[in-house]
C-alpha positions as CSV (number, residue, x, y, z in Angstrom):
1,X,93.9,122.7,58.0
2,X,94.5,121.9,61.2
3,X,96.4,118.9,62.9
4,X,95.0,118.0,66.3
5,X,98.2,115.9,67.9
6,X,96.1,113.8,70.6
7,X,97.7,112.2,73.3
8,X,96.3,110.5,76.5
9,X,97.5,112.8,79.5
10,X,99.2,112.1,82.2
11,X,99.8,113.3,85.7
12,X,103.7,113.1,84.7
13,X,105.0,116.1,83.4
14,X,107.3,114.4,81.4
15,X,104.7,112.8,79.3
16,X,102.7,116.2,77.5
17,X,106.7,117.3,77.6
18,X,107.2,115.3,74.8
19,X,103.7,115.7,73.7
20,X,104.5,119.4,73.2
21,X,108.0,118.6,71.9
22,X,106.9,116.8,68.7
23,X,104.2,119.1,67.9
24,X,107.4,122.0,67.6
25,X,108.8,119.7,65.8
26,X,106.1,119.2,63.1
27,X,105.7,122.9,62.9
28,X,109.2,123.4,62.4
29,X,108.7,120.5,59.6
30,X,105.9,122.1,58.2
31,X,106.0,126.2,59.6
32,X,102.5,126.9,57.5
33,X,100.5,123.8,59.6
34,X,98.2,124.6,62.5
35,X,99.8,122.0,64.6
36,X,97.6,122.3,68.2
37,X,98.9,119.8,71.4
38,X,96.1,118.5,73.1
39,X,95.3,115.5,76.1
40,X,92.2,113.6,77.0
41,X,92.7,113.8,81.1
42,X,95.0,114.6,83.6
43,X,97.0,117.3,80.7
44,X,95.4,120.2,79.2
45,X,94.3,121.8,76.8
46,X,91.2,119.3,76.9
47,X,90.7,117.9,73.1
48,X,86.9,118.3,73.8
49,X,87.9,122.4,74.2
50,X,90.3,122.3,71.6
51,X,88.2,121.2,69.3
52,X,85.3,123.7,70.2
53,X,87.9,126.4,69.5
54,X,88.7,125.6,65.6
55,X,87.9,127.7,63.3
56,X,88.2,126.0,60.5
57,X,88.8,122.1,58.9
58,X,91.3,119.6,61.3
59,X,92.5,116.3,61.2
60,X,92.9,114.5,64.9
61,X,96.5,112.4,65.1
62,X,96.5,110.1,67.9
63,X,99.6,110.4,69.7
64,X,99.4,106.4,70.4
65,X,101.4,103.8,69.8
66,X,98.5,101.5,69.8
67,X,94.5,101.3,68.6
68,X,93.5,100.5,71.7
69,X,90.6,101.6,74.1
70,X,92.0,105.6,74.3
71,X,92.0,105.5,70.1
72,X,88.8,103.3,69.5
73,X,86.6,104.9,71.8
74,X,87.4,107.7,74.0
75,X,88.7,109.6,71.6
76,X,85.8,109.6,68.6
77,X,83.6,109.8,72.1
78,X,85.2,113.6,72.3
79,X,85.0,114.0,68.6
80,X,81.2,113.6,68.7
81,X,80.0,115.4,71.9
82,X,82.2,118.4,70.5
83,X,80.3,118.2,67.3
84,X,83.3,119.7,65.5
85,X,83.5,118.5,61.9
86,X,86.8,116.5,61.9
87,X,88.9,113.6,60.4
88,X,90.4,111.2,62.4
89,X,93.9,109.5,61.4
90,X,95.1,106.2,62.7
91,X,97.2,105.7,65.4
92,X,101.1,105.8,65.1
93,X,101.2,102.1,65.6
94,X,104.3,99.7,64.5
95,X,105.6,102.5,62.1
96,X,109.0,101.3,60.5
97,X,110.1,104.9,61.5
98,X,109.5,104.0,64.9
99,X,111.1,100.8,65.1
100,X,114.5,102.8,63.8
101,X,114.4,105.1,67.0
102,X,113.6,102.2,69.0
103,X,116.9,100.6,67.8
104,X,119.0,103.9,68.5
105,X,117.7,104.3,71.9
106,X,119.0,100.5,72.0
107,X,122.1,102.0,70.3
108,X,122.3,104.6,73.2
109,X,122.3,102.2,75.6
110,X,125.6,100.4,73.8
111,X,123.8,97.6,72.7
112,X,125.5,96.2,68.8
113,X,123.0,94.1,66.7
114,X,126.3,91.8,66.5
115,X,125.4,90.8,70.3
116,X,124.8,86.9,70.0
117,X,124.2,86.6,73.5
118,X,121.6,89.4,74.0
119,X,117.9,88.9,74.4
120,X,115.7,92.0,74.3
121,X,112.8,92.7,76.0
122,X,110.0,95.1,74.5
123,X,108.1,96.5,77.1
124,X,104.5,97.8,75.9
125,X,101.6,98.9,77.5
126,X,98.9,95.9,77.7
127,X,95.3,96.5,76.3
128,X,92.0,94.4,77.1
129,X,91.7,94.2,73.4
130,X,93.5,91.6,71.8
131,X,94.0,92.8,68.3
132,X,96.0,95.5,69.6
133,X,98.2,93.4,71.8
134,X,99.2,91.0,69.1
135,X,100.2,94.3,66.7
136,X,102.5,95.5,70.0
137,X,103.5,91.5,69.3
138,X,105.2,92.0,66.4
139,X,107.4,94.8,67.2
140,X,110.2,91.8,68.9
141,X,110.2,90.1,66.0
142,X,110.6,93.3,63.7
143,X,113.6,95.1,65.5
144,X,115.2,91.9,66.1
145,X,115.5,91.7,61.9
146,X,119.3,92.1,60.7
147,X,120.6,91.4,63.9
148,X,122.4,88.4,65.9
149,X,120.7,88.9,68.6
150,X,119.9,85.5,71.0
151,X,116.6,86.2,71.5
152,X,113.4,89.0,71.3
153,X,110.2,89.1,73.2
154,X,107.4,91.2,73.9
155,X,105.9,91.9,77.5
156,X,102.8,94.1,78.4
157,X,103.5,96.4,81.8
158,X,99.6,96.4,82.4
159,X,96.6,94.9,81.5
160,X,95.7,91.6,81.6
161,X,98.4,90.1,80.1
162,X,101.0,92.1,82.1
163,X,104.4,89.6,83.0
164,X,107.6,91.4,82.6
165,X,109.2,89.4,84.2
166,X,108.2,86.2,83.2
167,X,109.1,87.7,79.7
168,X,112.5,87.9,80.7
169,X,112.5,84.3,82.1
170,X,111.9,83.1,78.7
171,X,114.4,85.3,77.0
172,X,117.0,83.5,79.5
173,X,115.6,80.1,78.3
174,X,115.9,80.8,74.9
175,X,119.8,81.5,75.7
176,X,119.8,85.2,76.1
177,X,122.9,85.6,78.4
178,X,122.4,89.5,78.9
179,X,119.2,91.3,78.9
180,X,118.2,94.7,78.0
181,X,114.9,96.4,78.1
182,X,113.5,98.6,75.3
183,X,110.5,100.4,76.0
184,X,107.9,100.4,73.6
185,X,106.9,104.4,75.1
186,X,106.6,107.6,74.0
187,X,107.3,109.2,76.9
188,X,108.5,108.7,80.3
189,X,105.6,108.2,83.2
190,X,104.8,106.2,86.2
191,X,104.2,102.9,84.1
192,X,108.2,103.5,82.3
193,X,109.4,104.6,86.2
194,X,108.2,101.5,87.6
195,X,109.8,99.3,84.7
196,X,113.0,101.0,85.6
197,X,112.7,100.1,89.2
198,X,112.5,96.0,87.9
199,X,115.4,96.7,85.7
200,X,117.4,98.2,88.6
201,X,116.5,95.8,90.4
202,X,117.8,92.9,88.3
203,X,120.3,95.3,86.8
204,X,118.7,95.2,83.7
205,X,119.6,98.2,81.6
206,X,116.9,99.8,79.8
207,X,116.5,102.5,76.9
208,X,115.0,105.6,76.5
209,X,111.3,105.8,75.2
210,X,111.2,107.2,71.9
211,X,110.9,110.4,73.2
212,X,111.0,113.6,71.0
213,X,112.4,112.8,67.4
214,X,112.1,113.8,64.1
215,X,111.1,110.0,62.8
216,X,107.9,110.7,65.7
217,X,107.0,113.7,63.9
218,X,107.5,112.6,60.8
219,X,105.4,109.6,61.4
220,X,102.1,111.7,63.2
221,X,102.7,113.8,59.5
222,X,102.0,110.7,57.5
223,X,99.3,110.0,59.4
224,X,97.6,113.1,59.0
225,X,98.5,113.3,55.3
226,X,97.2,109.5,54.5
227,X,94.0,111.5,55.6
228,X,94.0,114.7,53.9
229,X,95.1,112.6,50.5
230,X,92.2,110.4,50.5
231,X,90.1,114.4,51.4
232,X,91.6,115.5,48.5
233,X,91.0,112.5,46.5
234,X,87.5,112.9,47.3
């Protein structure tokens, strides 16, 4: 079996950097899974190619944090032109695995959960489709659990519903004395770079995206083993 770790592209190098970072880490997790890195634009290998080149049984992961456009369409598109005979796993999504990394890249930064006067601002990318938005939505609400923190919100860098800053205005009004941005990436890229350049700006510090980690890894594995269990079942 195969696992197909899908990820959207990027013209950033940084972004298939990580991309290929994880999938060394599942193989080091698991050394006797096919583990193959592929991209849908801008990145190769091409999924559409990789795809045409199996051999054998494979499960696509989508390296997304959310089910948007890229995970509801574009990718089973791909799946079905290539006419390879494939599962599909869900996207990574809110993962309580990947609300822990988010909280030590907040760690990193020197934040303390014991910070009464903190608000945190989540920064996602926005979709067009609302279900997925309001599941990015909950991430403020989960990582602010077990902590003193004034204040959590939730702002989308894009889409329609894009207002970083307006985000913060409201974490202010809520009491926040002290902000800090925590982006809700998994990788570095032009959308992270310029949510740096606002932070700069009104020298906000941010976090790291959650980058390459063993929680990532371990959360593309139980997406891709919630598929081959229910194969199995079958």
């Amino acid at each position: 079996m195969t696992l197909v770790l899908t990820a959207h592209g990027s013209a950033d190098p940084r972004s298939a950097a990580v991309t290929h970072a994880v999938a060394g880490r599942i193989r080091r997790l698991r050394p006797w899974l096919d583990v193959r890195a592929a991209f849908l634009e801008q990145t190769g290998p091409d999924l559409g190619e990789v795809l045409r080149g199996l051999d054998g049984p494979a499960v696509v992961v989508p390296f997304l944090l959310a089910s948007a456009f890229h995970a509801r369409i574009d990718i089973p598109a791909v799946i079905e032109e290539s006419r390879a005979v494939v599962d599909r796993a869900e996207v990574l999504g809110e993962d309580p695995a990947l609300l822990t990394v988010l909280r030590q890249r907040l760690t990193e930064t020197g934040v303390s959960p014991d910070d009464d006067d903190l608000g945190v601002l989540v920064v996602a990318v926005g979709s067009s489709h609302p279900a997925a938005n309001a599941r990015t939505a909950t991430v403020a609400q989960h990582l602010s659990r077990g902590t003193r923190w004034a204040a959590t919100e939730v702002a989308f860098a894009t889409g329609p519903y894009a207002g970083v800053a307006e985000a913060a205005d409201r974490l202010r009004a809520r009491g926040a004395e002290r902000l800090v941005i925590a982006p809700w990436f998994l990788a570095h890229g032009r959308i992270t770079d310029r949510v740096a350049s606002y932070a700069a700006a009104q020298s906000i510090p941010m976090s790291e995206p959650l980058g390459s980690h063993n929680l990532v890894a371990a959360t593309v594995l139980d997406r891709y083993d919630a598929v081959t269990a229910v194969d199995v079942a079958a």
